[in-house]
N, C-alpha and C positions, 0 to 999 in steps of 0.2 A: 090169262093163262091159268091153268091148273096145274096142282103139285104133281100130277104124272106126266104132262108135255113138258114142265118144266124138268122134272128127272131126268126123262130122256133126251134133254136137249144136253142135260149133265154128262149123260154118258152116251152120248154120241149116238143114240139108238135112232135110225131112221124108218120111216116107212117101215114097220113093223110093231103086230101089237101080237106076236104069240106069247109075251112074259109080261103083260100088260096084270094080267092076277099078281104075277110074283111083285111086279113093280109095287103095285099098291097096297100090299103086306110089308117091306120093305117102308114104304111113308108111313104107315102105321105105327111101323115099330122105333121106327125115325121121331116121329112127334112126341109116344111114350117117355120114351127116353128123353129128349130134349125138354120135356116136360118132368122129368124127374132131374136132369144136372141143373136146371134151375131153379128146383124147390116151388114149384107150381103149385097154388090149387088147385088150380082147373085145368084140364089138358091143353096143350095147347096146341092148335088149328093151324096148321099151313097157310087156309085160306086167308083168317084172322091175324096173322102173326106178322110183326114189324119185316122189314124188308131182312134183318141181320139173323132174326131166327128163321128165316124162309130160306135160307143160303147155307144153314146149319142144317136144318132137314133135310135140305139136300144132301150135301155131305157125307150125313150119317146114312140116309138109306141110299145114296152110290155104294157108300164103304159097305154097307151090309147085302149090299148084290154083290160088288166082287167081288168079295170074301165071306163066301156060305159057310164056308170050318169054323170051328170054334178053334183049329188050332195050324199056323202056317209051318209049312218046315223048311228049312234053308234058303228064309230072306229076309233081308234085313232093310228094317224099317226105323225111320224118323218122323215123329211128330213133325208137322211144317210151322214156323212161327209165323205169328196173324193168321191162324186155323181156326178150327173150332170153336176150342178153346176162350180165345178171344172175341168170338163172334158172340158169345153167349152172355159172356162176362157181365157185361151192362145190365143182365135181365135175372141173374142170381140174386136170390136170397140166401145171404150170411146167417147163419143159426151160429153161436156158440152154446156149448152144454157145459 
């Protein structure tokens, strides 16, 4: 599987590839990121990446398809516990300064 059949299996997208550009700016910006909350040197790869950062990429670029704002108005949201978060945990690097 690829990290865009996999997205859209995330977000239910069937039989259609007209957001197939947006999806994969979305993984992009997904890997960045998840490459930067665990103090990575090297970016890290969807393709390459353990089963629990492939399921964070996900995540992140779902979250960042259905929510293109930088900013929501009148909804209210909670963190899920075993999210993210936790997916990632294992693969941080701790800095203290």
């Amino acid at each position: 599987m690829t990290a865009l059949t996999d997205l859209k299996a995330q977000l239910n997208i069937v039989d259609d590839d007209a957001d197939d550009g947006l999806l994969n700016r979305k993984i992009a910006a997904a890997e960045a990121s998840v490459s930067a909350d665990i103090g990575a040197e090297t970016p890290v790869s969807y393709a390459d990446a353990p089963a629990d950062l492939q399921e964070a990429i996900l995540m992140k670029a779902a979250h960042l398809y259905e929510n293109r704002e930088a900013v929501l108005v009148g909804i209210s949201a909670n963190e899920l516990p075993m999210g993210y978060a936790d997916l990632i945990a294992p693969h941080r690097k701790w800095v203290f300064r």
